[in-house]
N, CA, C and O atoms as CSV, one atom per row, in Angstrom:
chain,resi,resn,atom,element,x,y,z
A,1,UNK,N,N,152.783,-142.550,55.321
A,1,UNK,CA,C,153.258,-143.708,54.571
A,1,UNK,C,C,152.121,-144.267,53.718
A,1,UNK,O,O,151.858,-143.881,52.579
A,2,UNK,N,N,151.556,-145.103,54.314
A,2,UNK,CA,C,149.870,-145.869,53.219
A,2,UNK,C,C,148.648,-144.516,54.027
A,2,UNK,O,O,147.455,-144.654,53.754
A,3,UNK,N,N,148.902,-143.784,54.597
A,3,UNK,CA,C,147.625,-143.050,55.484
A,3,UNK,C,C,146.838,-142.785,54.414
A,3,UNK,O,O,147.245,-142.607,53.265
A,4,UNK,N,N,145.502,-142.755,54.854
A,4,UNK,CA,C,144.241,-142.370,54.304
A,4,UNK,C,C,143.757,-142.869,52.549
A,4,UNK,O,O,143.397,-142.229,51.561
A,5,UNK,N,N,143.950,-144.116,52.798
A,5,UNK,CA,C,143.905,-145.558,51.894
A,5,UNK,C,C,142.396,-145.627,52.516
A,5,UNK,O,O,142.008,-145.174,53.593
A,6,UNK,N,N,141.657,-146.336,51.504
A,6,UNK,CA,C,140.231,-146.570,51.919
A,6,UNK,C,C,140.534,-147.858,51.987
A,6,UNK,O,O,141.645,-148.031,51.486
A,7,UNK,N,N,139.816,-149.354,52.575
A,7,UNK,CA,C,140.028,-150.506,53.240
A,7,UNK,C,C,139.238,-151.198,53.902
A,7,UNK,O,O,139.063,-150.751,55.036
A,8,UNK,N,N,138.598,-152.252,53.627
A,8,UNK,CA,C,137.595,-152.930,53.922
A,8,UNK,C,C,138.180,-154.201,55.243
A,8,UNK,O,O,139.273,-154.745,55.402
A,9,UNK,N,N,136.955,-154.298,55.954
A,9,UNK,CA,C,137.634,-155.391,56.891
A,9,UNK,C,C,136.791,-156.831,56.970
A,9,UNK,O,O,135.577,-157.025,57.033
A,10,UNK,N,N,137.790,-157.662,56.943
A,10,UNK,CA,C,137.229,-159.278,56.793
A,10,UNK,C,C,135.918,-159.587,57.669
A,10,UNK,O,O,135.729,-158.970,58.718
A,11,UNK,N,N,135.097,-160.480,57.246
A,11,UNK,CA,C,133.942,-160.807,58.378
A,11,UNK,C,C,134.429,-161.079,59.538
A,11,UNK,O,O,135.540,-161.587,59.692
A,12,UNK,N,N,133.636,-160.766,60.480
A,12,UNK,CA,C,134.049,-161.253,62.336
A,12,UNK,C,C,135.083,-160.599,62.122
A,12,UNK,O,O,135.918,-161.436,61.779
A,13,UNK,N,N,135.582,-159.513,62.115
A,13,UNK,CA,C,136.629,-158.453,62.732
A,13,UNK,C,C,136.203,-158.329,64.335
A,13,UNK,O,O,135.075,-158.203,64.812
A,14,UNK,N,N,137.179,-158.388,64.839
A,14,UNK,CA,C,137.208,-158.006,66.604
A,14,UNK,C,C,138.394,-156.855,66.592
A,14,UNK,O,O,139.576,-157.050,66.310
A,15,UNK,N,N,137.638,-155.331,67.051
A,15,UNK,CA,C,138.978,-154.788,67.395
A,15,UNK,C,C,139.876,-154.843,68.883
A,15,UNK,O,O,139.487,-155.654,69.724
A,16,UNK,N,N,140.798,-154.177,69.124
A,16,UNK,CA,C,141.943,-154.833,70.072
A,16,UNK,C,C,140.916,-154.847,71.762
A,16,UNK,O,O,141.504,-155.351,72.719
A,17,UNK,N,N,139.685,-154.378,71.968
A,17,UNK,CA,C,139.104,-154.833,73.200
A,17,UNK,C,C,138.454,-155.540,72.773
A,17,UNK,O,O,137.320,-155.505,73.250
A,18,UNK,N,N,138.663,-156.439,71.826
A,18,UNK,CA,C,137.481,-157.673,71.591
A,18,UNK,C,C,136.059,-157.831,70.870
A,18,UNK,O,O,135.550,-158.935,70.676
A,19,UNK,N,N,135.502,-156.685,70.512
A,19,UNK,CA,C,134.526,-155.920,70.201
A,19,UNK,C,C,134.077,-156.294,68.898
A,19,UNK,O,O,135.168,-156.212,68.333
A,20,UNK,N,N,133.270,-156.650,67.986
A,20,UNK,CA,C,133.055,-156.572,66.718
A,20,UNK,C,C,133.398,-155.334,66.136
A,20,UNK,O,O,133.364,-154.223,66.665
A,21,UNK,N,N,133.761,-155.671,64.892
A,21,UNK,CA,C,134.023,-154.063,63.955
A,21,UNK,C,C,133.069,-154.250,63.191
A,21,UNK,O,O,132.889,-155.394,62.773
A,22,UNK,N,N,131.961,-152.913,62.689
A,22,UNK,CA,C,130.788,-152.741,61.581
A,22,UNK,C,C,132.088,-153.254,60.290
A,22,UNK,O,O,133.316,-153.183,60.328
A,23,UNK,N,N,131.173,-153.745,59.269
A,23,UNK,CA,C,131.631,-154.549,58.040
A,23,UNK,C,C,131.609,-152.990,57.107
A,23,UNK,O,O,130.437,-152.824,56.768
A,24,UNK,N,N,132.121,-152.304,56.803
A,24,UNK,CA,C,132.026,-150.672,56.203
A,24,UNK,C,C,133.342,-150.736,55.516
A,24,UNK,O,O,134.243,-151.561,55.666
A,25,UNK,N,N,133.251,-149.339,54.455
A,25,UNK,CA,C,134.457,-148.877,54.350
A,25,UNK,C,C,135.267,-147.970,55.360
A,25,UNK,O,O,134.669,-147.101,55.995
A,26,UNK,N,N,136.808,-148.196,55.531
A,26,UNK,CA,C,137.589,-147.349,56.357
A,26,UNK,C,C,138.108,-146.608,55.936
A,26,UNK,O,O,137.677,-146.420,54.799
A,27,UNK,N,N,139.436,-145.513,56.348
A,27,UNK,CA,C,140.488,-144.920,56.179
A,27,UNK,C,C,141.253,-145.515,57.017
A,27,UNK,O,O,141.136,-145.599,58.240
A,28,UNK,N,N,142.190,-146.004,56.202
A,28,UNK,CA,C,143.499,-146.200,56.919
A,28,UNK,C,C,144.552,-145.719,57.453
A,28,UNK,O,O,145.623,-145.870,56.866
A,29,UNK,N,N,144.496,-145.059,58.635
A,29,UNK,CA,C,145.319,-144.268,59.284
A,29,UNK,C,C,146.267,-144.449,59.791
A,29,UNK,O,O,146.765,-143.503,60.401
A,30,UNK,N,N,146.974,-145.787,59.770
A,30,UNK,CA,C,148.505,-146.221,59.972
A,30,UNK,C,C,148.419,-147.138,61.174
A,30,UNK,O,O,147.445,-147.371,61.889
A,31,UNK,N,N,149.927,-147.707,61.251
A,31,UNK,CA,C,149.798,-149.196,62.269
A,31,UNK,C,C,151.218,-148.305,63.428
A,31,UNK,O,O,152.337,-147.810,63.295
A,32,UNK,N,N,150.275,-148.545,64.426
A,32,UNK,CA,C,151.099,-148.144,65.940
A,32,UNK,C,C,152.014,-148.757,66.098
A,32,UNK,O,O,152.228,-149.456,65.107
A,33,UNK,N,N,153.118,-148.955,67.289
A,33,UNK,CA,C,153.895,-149.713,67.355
A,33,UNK,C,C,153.735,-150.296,67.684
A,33,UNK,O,O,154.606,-151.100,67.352
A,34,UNK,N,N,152.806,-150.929,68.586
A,34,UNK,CA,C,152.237,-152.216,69.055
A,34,UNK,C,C,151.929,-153.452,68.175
A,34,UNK,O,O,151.972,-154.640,68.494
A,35,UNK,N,N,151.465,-152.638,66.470
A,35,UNK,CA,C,151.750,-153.208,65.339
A,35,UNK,C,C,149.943,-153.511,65.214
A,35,UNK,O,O,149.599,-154.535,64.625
A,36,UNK,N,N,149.323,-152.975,65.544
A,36,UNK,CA,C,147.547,-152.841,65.550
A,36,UNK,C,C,147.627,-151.469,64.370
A,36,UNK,O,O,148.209,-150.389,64.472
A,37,UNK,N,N,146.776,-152.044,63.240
A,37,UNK,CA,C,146.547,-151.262,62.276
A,37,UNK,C,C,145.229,-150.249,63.004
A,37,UNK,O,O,144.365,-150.727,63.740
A,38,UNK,N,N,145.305,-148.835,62.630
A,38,UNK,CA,C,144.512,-147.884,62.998
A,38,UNK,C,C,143.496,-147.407,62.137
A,38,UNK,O,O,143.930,-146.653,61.266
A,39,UNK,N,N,141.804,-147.694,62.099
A,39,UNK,CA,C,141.007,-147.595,60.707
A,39,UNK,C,C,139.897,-146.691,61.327
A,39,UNK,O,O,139.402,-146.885,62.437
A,40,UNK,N,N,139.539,-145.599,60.408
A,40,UNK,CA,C,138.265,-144.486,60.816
A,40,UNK,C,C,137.269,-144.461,59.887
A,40,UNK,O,O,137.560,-144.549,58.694
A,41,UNK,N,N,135.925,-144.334,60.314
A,41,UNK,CA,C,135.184,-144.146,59.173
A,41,UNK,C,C,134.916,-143.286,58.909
A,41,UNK,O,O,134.659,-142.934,57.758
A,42,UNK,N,N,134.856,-142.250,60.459
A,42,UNK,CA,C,134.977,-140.879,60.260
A,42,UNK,C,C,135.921,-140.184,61.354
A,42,UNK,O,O,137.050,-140.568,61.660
A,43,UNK,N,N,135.182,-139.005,61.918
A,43,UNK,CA,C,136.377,-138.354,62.803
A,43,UNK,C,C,135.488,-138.514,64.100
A,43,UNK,O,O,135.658,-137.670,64.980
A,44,UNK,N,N,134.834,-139.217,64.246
A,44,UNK,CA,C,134.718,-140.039,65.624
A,44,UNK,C,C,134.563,-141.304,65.880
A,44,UNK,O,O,134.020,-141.709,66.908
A,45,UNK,N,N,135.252,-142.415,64.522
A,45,UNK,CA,C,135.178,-143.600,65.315
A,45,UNK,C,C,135.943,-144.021,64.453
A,45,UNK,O,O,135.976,-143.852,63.234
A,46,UNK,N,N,136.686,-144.695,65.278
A,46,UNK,CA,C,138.298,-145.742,65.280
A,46,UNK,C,C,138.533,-146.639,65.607
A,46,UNK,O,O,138.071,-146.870,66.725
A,47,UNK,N,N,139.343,-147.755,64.987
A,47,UNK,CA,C,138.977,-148.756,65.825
A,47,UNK,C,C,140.852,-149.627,65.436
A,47,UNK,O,O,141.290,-149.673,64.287
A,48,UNK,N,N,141.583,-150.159,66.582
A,48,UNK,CA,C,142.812,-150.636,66.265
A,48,UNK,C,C,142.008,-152.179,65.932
A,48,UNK,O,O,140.868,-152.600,66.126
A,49,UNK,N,N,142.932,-152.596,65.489
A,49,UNK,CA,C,142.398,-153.705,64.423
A,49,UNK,C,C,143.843,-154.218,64.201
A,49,UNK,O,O,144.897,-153.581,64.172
A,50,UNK,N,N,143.544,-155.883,64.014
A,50,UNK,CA,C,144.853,-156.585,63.148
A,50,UNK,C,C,145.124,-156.154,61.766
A,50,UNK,O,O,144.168,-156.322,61.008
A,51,UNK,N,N,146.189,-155.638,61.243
A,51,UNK,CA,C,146.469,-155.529,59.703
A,51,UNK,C,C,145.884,-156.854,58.918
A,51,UNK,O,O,145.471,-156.619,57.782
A,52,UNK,N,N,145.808,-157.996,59.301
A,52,UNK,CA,C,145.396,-159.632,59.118
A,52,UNK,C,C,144.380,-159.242,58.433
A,52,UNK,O,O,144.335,-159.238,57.203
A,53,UNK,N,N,143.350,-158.828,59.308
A,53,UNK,CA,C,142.224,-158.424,59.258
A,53,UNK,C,C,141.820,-157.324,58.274
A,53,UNK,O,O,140.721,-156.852,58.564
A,54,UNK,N,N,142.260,-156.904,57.442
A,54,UNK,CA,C,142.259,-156.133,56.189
A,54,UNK,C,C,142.049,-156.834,55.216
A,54,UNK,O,O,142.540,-157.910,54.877
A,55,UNK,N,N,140.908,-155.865,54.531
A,55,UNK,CA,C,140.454,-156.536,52.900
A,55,UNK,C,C,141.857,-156.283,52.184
A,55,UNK,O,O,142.469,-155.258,52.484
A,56,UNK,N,N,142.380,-157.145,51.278
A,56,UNK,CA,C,143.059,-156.843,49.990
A,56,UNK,C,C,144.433,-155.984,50.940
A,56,UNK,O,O,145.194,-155.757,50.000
A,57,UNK,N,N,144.924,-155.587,51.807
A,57,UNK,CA,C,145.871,-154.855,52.992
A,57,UNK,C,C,146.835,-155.051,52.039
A,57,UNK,O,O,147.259,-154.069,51.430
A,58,UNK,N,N,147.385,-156.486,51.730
A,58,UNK,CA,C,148.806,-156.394,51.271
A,58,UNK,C,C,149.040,-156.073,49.974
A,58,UNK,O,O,150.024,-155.422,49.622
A,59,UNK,N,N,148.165,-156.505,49.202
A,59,UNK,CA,C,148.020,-155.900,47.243
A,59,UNK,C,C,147.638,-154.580,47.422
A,59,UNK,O,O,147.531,-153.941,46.376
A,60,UNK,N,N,147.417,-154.026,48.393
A,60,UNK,CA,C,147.206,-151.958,48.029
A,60,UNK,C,C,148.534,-151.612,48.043
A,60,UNK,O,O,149.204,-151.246,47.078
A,61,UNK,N,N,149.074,-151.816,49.813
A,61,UNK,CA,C,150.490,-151.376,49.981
A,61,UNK,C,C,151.478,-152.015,49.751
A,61,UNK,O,O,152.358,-151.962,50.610
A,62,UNK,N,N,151.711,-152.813,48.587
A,62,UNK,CA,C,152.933,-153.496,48.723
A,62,UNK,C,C,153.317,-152.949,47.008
A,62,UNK,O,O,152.542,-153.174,46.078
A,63,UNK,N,N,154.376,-152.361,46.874
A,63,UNK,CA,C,154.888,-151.846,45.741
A,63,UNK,C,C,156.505,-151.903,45.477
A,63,UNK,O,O,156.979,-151.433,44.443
């Protein structure tokens, strides 16, 4: 659907164990059903995250 969108995340990002997220660019790899957006920087680190919490999230995918 939006997969592999590049995507920046707001200051003080916490992903879903609470954790800070590095301030980087992502790939956006899609939102689970739990409704936690899924972001990689590469192919070993991921992190579920609020969609909220997305740079610019709704002006990329909203068409």
């Amino acid at each position: 659907m939006f997969t592999d969108q590049s995507v920046q995340v707001k200051p003080d990002t916490r992903n879903h164990k609470g954790f800070f997220v590095q301030d980087a660019s992502y790939k956006f790899m899609g939102i689970d059903q739990s409704g936690w957006a899924l972001i990689c920087i590469d192919d070993a680190t991921c992190h579920y995250v609020d969609p909220d919490n997305l740079q610019d999230f709704e002006e990329q995918f909203e068409a």
